[in-house]
Structure formats: structure tokens, C-alpha cells
FIVEXDO-707018 format. One line per 8 residues: number of its first residue (from 1); for each residue x, z, y of N, C-alpha, C. Coordinates in Angstrom, 3 decimals. Layout:
BEGIN
NUM = X:Z:Y:X:Z:Y:X:Z:Y ~ ...
This chain:
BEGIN
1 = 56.328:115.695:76.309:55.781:115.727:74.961:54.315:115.338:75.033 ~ 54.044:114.469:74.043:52.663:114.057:74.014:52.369:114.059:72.932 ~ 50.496:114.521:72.291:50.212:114.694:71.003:49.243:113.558:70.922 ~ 49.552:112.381:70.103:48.477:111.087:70.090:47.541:111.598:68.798 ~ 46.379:111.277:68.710:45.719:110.523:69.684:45.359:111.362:70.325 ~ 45.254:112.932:70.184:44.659:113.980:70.619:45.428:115.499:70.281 ~ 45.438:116.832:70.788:45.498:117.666:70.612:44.768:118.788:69.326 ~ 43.547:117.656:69.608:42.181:118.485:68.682:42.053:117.049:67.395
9 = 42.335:117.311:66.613:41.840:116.377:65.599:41.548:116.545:64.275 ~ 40.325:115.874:63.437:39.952:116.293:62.096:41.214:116.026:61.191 ~ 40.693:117.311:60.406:42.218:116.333:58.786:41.907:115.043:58.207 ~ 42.889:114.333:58.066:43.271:113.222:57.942:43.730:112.568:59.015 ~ 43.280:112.817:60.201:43.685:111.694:60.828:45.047:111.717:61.008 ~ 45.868:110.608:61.529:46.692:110.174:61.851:47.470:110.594:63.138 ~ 48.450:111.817:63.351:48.913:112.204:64.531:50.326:112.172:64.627 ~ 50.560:111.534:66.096:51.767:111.355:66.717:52.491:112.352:67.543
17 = 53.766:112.683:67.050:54.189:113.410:68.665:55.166:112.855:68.828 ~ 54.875:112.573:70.358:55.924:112.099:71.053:56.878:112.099:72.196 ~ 57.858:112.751:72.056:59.199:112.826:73.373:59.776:111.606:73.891 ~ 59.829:112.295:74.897:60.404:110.868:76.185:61.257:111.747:76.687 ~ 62.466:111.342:76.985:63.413:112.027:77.799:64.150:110.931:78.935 ~ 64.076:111.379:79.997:64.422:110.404:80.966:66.051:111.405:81.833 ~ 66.806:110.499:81.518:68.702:110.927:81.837:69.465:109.916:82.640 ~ 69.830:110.467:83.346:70.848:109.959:84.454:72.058:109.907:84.433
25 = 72.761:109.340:83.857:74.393:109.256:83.902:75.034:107.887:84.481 ~ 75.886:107.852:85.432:76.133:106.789:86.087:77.711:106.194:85.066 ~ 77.513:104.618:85.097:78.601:103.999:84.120:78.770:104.207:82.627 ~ 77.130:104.913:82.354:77.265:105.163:80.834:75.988:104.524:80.170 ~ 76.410:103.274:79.340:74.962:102.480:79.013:74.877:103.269:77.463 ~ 74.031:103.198:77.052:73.418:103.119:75.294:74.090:104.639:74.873 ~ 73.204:105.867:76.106:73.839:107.122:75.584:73.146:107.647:74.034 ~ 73.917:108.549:73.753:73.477:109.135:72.061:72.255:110.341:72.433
33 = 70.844:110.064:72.132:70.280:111.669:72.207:69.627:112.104:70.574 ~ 69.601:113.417:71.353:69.456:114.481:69.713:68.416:114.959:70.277 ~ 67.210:114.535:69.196:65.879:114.617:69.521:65.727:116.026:68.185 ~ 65.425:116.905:68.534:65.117:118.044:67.708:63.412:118.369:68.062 ~ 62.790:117.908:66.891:60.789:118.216:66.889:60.800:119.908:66.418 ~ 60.076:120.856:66.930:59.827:121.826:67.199:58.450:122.249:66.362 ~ 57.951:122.975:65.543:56.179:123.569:65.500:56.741:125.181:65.410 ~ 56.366:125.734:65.914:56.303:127.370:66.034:57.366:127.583:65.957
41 = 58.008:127.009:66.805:59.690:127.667:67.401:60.534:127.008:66.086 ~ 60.234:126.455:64.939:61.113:126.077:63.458:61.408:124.700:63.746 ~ 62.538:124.223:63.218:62.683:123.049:63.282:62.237:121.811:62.333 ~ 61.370:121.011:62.763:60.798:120.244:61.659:61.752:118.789:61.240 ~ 61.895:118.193:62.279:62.969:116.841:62.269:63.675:116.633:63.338 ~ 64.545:115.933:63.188:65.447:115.676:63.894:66.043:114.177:63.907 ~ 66.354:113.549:65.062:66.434:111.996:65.320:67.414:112.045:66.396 ~ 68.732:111.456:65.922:70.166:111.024:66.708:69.629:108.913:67.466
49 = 69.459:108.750:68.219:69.346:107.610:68.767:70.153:107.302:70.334 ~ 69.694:105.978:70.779:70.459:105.556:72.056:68.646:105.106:72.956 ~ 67.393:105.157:71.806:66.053:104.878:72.400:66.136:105.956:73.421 ~ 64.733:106.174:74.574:64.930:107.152:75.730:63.584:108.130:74.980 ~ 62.997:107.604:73.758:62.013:108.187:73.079:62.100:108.083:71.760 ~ 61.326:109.188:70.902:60.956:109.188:69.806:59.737:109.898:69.188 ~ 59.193:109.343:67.890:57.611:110.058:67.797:58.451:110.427:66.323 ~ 57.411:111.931:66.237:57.173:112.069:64.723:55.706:111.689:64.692
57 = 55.497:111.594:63.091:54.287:110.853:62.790:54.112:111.843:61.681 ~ 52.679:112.426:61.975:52.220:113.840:60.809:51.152:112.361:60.202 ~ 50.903:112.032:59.055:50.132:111.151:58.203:49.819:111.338:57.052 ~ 48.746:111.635:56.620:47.739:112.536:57.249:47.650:113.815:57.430 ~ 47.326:114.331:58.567:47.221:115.660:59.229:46.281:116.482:58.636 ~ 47.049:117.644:58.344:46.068:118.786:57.446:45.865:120.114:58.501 ~ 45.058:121.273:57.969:45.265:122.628:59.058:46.136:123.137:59.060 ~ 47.090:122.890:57.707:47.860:123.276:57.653:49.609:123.053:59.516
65 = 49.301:121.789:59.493:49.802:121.318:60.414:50.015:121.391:61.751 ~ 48.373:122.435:61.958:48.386:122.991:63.151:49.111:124.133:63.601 ~ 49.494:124.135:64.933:50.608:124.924:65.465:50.881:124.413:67.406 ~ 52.381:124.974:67.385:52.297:124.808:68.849:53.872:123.864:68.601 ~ 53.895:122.767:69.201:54.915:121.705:69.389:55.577:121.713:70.286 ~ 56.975:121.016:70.110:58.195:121.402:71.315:58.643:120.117:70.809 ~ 59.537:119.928:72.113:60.821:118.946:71.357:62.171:119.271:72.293 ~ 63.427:118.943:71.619:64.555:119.530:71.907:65.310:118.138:71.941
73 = 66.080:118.219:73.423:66.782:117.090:73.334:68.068:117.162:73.789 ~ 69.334:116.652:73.213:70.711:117.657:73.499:71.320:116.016:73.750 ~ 71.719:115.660:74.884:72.516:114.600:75.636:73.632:114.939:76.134 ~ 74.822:114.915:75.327:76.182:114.947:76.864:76.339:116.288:76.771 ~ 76.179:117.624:75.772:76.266:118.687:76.034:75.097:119.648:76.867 ~ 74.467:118.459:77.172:73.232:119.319:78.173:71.873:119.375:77.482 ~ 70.899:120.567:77.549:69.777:120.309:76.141:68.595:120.403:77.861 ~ 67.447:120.325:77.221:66.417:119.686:77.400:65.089:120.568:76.782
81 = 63.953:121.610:77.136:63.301:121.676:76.046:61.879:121.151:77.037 ~ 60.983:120.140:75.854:59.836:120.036:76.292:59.160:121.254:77.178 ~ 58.137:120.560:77.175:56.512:121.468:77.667:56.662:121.750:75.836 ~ 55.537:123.106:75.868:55.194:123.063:74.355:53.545:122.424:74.461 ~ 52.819:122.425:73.274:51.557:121.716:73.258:51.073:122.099:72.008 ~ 49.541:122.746:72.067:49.036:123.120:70.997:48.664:121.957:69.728 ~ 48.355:121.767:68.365:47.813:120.614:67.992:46.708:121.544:66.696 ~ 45.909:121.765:66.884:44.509:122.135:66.239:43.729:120.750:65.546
89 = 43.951:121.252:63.463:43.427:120.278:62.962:42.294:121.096:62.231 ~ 41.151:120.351:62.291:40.156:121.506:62.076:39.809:120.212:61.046 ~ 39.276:120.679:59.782:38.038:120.398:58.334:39.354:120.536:57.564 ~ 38.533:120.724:56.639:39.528:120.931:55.107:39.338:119.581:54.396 ~ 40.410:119.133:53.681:40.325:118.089:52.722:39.040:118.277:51.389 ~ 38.872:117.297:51.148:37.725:117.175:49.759:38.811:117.392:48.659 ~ 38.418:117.743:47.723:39.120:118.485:46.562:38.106:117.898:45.369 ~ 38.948:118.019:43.974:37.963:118.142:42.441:38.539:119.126:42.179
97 = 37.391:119.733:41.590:37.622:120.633:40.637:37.546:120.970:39.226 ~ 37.682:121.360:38.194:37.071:121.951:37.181:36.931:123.552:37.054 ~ 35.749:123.536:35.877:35.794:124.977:35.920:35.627:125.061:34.402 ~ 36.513:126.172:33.899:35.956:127.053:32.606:35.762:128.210:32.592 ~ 34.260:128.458:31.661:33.824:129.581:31.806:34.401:130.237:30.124 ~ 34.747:131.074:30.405:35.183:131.895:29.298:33.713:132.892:28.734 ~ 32.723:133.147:29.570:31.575:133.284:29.127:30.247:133.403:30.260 ~ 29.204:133.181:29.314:28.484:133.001:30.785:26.977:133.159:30.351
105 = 25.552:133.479:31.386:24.624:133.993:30.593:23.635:132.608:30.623 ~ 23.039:132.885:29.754:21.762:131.772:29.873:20.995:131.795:30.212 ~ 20.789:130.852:31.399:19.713:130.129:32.539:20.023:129.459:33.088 ~ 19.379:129.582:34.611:20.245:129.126:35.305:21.567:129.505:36.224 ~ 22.008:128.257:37.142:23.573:128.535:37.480:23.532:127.697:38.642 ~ 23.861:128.291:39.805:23.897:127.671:40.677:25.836:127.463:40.857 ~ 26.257:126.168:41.517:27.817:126.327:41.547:28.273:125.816:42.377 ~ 29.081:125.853:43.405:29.177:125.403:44.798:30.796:125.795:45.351
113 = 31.526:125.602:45.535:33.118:125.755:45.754:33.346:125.705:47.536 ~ 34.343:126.729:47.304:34.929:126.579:48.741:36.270:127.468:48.785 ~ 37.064:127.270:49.939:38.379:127.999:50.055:38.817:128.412:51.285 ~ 39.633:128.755:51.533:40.420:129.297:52.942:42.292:129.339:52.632 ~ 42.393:128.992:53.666:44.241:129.382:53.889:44.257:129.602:54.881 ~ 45.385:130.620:54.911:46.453:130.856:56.107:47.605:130.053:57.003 ~ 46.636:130.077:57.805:47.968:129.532:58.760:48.460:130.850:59.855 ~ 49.720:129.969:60.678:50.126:130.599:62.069:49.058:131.102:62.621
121 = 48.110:130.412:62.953:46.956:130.714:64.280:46.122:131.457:63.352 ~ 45.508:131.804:62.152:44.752:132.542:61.632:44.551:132.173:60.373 ~ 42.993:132.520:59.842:42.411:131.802:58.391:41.654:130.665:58.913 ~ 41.657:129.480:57.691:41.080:128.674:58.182:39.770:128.155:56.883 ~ 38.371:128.317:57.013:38.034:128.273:55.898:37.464:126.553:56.129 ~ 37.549:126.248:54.819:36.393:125.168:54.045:35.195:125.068:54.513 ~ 34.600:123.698:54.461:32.991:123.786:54.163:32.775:124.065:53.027 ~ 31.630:124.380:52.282:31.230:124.858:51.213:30.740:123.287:50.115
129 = 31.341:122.720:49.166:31.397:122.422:48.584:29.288:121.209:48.266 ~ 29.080:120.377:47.598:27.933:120.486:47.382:27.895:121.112:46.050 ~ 26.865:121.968:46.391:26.322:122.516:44.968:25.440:121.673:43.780 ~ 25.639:122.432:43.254:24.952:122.052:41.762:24.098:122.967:40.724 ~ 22.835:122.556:40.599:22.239:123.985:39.419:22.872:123.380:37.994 ~ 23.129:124.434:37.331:23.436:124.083:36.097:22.787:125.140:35.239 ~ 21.964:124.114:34.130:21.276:125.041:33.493:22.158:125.263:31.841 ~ 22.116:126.400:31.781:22.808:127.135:30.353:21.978:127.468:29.550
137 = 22.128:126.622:27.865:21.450:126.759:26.777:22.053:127.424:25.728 ~ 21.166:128.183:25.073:22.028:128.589:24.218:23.452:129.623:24.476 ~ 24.220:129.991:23.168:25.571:131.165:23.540:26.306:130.494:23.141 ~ 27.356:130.644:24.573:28.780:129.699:23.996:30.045:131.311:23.318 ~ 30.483:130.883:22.760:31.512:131.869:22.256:32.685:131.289:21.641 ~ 33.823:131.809:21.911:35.591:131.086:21.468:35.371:131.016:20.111
């Protein structure tokens, strides 16, 4: 099992995993393998071929994505499990937002966004947004 281009990579980029399984059967050309892709022991995809390899392709890679990778390969009755391999995607995607204020005081306002999720391996937070002062005139009311 191999994680292209890297193990460690920012979100967005572009990541490969890829199994190679190398099988020996004598008088048997163009065998069938059952490529089963693995992240935290769950099964993500699965690929029936006669290739001796196959990649999944995460495009584009979020934190969400990060985890620990396997691959499962079942030839002839006989299975196969990779090495496993960590894949750590570290930054958060850019986001828009809006906001409504249902009420708010007058001056100023400083406003600046950020988030966190959960994954397997822990929380994973955001950078903090660029801020903005916003100045408030006047009373808004429904």
C-alpha cells in the first residue's frame, strides 16, 4: 500500500492510494482480484479486476479524510491484507458565509469566523477567518 503523493498533505490536494498485489499461480493467466480499500477498519471501495494493481483517488482531500488505510485483496479464495498507513490532511477549506443579526448594539464590531470538526484521530480546528470591523449605526429592530 502506498499513499501518493504523501502521507501528510494539505486539503485539497489530490491523494492516491495505491495496492499492488503480486500472486503466483502456475497455468493461470488474467486471474480475477478483489481489491477491498480499507480507512479505519470500514470499507470504502471496492475493485474486481485481472490488473496486479489498483488506486483509489480521494480528489480533493479534506480532514475529514484522514485516517489509517488498508487494502484487502481476495484471489482464488486466499485474502491478502496490506501494511496499514496513516494519511493526515491538515488546513480546513475556505468557506462564505453570511450572518444575521437578530439584534445588535451600536458601535463597533469586530467579526472573524472559524470552526472545528470531529474526526477519528480527534478535533480538528480552522484557521480563523479574516476579520472585519464593522461599524453599527443607528437601531435595527424587526
Amino acid at each position: 500500500l502506498k499513499i501518493l503523493p504523501e502521507s501528510k498533505v494539505q486539503s485539497g490536494t489530490k491523494v492516491t492510494i495505491h495496492c499492488q498485489v503480486s500472486v503466483s499461480f502456475s497455468n493461470i493467466s488474467h486471474l480475477e482480484h478483489l481489491f477491498k480499500f480499507l480507512r479505519d477498519d470500514v470499507q470504502i471501495h471496492t475493485a474486481n479486476t485481472t490488473e496486479d494493481s489498483v488506486d483509489y483517488e480521494i480528489n480533493p482531500a479534506r480532514v475529514a479524510d484522514s485516517g489509517n488505510y488498508g487494502c484487502l485483496v481476495l484471489v482464488k479464495n486466499k485474502r491478502k491484507a496490506s501494511n496499514i498507513k496513516r494519511l493526515d490532511v491538515t488546513g480546513m477549506q475556505c468557506f462564505l458565509f453570511s450572518i444575521v443579526w437578530m439584534s445588535v448594539h451600536i458601535g463597533d464590531c469586530f467579526l472573524s469566523c472559524d470552526y472545528e470538526i470531529n474526526v477519528i484521530a480527534g478535533t480538528s480546528r480552522s484557521n480563523s477567518s479574516n476579520g472585519i470591523q464593522v461599524k453599527v449605526k443607528g437601531d435595527y429592530t424587526k
